[in-house]
DSSP file (Angstrom, degrees, kcal/mol; ACC not computed):
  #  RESIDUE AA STRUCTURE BP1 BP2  ACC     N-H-->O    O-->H-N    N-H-->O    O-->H-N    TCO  KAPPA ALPHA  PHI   PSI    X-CA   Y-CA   Z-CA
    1    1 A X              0   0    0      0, 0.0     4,-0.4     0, 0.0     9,-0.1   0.000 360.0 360.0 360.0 -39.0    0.0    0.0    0.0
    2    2 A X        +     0   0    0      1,-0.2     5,-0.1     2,-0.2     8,-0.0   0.619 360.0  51.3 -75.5   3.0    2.9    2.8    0.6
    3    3 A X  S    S+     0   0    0      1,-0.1    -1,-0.2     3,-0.0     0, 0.0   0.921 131.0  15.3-105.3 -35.4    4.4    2.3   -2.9
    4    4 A X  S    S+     0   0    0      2,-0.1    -2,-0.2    -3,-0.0     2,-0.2  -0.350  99.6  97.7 -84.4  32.6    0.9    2.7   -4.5
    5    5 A X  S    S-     0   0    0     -4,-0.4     2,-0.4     5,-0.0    -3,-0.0  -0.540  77.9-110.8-114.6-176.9   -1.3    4.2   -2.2
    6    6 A X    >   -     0   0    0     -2,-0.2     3,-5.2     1,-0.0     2,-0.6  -0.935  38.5-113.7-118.2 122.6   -2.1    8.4   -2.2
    7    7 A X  T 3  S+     0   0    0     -2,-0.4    -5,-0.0     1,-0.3    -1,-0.0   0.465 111.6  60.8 -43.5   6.1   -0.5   10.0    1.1
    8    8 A X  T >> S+     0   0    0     -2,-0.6     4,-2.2     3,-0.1     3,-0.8   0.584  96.3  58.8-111.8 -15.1   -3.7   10.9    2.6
    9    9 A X  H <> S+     0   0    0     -3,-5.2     4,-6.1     1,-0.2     5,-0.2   0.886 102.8  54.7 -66.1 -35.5   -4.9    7.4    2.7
   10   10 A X  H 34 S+     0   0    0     -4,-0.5    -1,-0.2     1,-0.2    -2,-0.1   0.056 110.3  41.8 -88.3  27.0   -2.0    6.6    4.8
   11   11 A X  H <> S+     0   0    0     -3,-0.8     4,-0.9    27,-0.0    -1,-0.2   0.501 129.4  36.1-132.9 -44.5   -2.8    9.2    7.3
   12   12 A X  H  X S+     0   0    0     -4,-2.2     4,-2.3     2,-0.1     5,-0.2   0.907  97.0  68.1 -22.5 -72.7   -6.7    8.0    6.9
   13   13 A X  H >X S+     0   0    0     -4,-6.1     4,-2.9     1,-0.2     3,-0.7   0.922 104.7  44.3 -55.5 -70.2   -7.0    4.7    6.3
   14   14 A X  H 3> S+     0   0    0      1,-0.3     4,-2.3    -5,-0.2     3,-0.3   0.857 117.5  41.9 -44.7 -55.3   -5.7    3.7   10.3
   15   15 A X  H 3< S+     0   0    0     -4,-0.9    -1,-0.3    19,-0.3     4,-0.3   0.601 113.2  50.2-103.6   5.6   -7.6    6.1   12.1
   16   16 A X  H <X S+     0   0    0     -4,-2.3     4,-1.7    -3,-0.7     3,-0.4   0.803 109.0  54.5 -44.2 -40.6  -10.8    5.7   10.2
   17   17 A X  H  X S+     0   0    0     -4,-2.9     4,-1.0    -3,-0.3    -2,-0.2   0.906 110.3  45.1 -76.6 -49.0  -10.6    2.1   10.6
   18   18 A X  H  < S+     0   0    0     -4,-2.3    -1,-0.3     2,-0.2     3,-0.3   0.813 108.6  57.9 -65.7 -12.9  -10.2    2.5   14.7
   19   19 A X  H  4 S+     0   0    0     -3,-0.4    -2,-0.2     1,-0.3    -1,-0.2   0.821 115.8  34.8-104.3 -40.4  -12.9    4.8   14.7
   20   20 A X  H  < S+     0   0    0     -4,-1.7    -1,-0.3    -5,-0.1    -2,-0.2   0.368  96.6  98.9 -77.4  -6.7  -15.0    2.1   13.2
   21   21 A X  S  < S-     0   0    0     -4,-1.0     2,-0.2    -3,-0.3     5,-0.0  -0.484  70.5-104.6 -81.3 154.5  -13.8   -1.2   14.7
   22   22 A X     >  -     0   0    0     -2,-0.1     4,-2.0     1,-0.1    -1,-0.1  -0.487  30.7-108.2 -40.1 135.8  -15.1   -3.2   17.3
   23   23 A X  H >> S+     0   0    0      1,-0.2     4,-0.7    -2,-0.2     3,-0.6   0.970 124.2  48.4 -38.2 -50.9  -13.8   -3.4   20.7
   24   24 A X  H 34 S+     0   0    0      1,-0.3     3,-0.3     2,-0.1     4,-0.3   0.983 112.6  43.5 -73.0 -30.6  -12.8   -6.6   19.8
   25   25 A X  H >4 S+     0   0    0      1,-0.2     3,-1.0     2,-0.1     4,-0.5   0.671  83.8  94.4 -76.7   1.9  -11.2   -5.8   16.5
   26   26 A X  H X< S+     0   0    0     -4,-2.0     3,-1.8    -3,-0.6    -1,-0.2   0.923  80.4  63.5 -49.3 -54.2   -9.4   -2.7   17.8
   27   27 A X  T 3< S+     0   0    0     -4,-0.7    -1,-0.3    -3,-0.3    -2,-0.1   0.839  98.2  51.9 -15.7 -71.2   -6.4   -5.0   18.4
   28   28 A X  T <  S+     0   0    0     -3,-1.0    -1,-0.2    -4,-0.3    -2,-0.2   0.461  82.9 109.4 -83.3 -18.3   -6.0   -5.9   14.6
   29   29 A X    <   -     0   0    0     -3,-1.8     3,-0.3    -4,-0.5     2,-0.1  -0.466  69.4-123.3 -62.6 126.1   -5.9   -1.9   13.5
   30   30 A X  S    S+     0   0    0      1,-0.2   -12,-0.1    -2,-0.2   -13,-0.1  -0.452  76.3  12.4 -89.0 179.2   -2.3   -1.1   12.3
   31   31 A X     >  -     0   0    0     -2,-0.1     4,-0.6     1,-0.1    -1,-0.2   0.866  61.4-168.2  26.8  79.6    0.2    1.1   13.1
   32   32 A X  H  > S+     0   0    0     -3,-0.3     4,-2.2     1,-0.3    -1,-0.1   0.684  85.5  67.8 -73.8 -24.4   -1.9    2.1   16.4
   33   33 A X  H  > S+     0   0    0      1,-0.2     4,-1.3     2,-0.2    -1,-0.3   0.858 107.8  41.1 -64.0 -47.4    1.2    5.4   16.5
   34   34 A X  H  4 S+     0   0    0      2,-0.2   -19,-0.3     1,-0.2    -2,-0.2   0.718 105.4  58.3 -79.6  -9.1   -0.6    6.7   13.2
   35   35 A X  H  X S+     0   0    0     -4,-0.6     4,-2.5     1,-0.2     3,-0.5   0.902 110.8  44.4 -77.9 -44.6   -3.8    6.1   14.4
   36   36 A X  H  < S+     0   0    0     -4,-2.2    -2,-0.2     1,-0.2    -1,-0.2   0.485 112.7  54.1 -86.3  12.2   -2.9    8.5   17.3
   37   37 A X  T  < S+     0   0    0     -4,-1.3    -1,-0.2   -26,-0.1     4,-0.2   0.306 112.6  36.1 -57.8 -29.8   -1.3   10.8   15.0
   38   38 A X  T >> S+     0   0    0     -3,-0.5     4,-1.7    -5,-0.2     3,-0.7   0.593  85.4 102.9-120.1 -25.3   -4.1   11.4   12.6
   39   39 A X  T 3< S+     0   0    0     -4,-2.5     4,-0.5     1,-0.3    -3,-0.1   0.672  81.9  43.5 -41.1 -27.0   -6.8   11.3   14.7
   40   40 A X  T >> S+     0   0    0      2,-0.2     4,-1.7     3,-0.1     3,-1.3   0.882 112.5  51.8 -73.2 -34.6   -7.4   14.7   15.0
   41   41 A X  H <> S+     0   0    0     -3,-0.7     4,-0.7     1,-0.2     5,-0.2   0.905 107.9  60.5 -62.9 -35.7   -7.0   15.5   11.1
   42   42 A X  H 3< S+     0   0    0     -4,-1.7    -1,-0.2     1,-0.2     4,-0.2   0.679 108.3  38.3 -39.0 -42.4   -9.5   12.6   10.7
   43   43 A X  H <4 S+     0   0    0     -3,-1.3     4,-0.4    -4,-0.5    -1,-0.2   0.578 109.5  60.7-107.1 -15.9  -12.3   14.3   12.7
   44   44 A X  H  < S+     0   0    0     -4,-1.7    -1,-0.2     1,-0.2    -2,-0.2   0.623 100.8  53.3-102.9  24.1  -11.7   17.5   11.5
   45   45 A X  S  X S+     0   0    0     -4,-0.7     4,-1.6    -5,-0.2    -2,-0.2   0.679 107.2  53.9 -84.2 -18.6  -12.3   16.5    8.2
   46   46 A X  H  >>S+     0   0    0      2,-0.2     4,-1.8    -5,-0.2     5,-0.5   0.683 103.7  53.4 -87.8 -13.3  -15.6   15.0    9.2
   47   47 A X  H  45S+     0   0    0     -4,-0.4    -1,-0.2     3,-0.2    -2,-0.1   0.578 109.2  47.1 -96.2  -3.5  -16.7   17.7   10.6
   48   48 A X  H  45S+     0   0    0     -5,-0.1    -2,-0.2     2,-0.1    -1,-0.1   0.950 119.5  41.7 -83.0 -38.1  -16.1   19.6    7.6
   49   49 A X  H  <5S+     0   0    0     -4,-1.6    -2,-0.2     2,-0.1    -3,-0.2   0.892 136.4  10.8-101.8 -63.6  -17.7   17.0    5.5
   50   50 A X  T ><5S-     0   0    0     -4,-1.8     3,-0.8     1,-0.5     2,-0.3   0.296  94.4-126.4-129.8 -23.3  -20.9   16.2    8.0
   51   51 A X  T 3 < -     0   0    0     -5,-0.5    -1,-0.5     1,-0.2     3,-0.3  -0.757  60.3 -31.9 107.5-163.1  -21.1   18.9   10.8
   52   52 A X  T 3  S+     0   0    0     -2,-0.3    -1,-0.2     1,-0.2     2,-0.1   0.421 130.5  50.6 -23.4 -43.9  -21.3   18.4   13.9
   53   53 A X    <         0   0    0     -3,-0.8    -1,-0.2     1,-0.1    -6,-0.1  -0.592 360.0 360.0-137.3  61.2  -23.0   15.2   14.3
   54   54 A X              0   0    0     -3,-0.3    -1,-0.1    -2,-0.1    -2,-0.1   0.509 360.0 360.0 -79.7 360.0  -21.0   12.7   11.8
């Protein structure tokens, strides 16, 4: 995925995917350092996207 993916996925993709997981699947999300990295950009893009109440 990093030789052919677009750099904003790779700042996405992890902390969409925790935001979305299961407790149980939380485990199985990589690179859990990028997750906590991005998290913020993540949510303010969803609040750009959706408001408030995404």
């Amino acid at each position: 995925m990093r030789k052919t993916a677009p750099s904003w996925t790779l700042k996405f993709m992890p902390a969409w995917l925790s935001t979305v997981a299961t407790p149980n699947e939380r485990g199985g999300v990589p690179a859990r350092p990028v997750v906590a990295l991005f998290r913020g950009w993540l949510e303010k893009r969803q609040r750009a996207a959706f408001g408030e109440n995404y």
